[in-house]
C-alpha positions as CSV (number, residue, x, y, z in Angstrom):
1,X,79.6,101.4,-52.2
2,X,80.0,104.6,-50.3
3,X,80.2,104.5,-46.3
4,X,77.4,106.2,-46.2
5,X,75.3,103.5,-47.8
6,X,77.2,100.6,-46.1
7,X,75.8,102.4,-43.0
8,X,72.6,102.5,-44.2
9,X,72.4,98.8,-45.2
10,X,73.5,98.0,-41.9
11,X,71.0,99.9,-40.5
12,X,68.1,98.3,-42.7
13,X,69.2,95.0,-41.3
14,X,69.7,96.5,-37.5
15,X,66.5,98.8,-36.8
16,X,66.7,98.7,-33.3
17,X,69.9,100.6,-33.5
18,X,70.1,104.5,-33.9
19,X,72.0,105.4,-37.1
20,X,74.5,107.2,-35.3
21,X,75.5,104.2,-33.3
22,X,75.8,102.1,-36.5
23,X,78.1,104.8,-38.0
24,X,80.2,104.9,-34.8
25,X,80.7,101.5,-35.3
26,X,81.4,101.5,-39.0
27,X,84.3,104.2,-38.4
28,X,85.5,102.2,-35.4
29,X,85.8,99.1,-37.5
30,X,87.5,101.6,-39.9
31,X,89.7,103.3,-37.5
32,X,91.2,99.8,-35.9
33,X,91.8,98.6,-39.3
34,X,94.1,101.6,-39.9
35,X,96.0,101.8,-36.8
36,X,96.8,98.4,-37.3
37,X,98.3,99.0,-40.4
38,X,100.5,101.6,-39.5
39,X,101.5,99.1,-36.6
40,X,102.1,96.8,-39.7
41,X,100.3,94.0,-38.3
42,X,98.0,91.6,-40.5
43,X,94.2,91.5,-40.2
44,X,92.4,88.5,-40.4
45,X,88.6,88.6,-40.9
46,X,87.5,84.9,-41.3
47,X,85.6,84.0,-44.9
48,X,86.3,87.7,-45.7
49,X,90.1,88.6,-46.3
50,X,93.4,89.5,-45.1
51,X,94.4,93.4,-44.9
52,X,98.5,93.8,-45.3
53,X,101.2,96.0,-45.8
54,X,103.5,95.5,-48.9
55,X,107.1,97.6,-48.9
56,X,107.5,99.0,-52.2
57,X,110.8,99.7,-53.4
58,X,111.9,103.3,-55.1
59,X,111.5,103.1,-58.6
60,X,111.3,105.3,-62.2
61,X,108.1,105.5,-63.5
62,X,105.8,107.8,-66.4
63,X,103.6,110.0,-66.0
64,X,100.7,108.5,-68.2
65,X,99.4,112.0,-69.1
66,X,102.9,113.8,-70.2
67,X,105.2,110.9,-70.8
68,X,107.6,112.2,-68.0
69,X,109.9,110.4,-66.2
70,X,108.9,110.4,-62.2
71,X,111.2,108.7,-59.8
72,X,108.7,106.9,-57.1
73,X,110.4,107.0,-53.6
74,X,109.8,104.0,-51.0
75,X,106.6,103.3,-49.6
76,X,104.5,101.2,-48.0
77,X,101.2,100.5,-49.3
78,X,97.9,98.3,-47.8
79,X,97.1,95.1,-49.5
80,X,93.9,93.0,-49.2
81,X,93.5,89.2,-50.2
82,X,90.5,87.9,-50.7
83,X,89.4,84.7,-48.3
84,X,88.2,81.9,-50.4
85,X,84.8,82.2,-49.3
86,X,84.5,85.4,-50.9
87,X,85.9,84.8,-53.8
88,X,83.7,81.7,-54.0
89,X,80.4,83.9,-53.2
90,X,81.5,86.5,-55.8
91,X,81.5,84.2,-58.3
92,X,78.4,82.5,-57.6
93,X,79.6,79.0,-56.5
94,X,78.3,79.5,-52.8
């Protein structure tokens, strides 16, 4: 799913609200999620999932397409864990 058409489900559900307000929101949602991030702080949305940041240590790695070595400098990379509830609905058991 696009955000595009997580907007427009959002806006099927809320009709009273102009699309451009629900797409503000959407991005808003987005935006937070980010800058929290980069603060590396946790988020925690309830029966949903936990958004993370995992240090990733330099490493030598391939290139799939050419077989060449490539060394892989540090980073930092986001991680999302799935809240039990969602893995339960996403699996049918709920």
């Amino acid at each position: 799913m696009t955000k595009n058409e997580l907007i427009k489900k959002v806006r099927v559900k809320c009709k009273i609200y102009p699309q451009r307000d629900i797409a503000l929101a959407v991005q808003a949602i987005l935006d937070a999620i980010v800058v929290a991030l980069k603060k590396n702080d946790r988020i925690e949305i309830r029966g949903f999932g936990v958004f993370t940041v995992r240090e990733r240590k330099s490493r030598m790695a391939r290139n799939p397409k050419s077989g060449a070595r490539v060394a892989l400098k540090d980073r930092r990379v986001a991680f999302f864990k799935t809240g039990k509830d969602l893995r339960l609905r996403v699996d049918n058991r709920r």
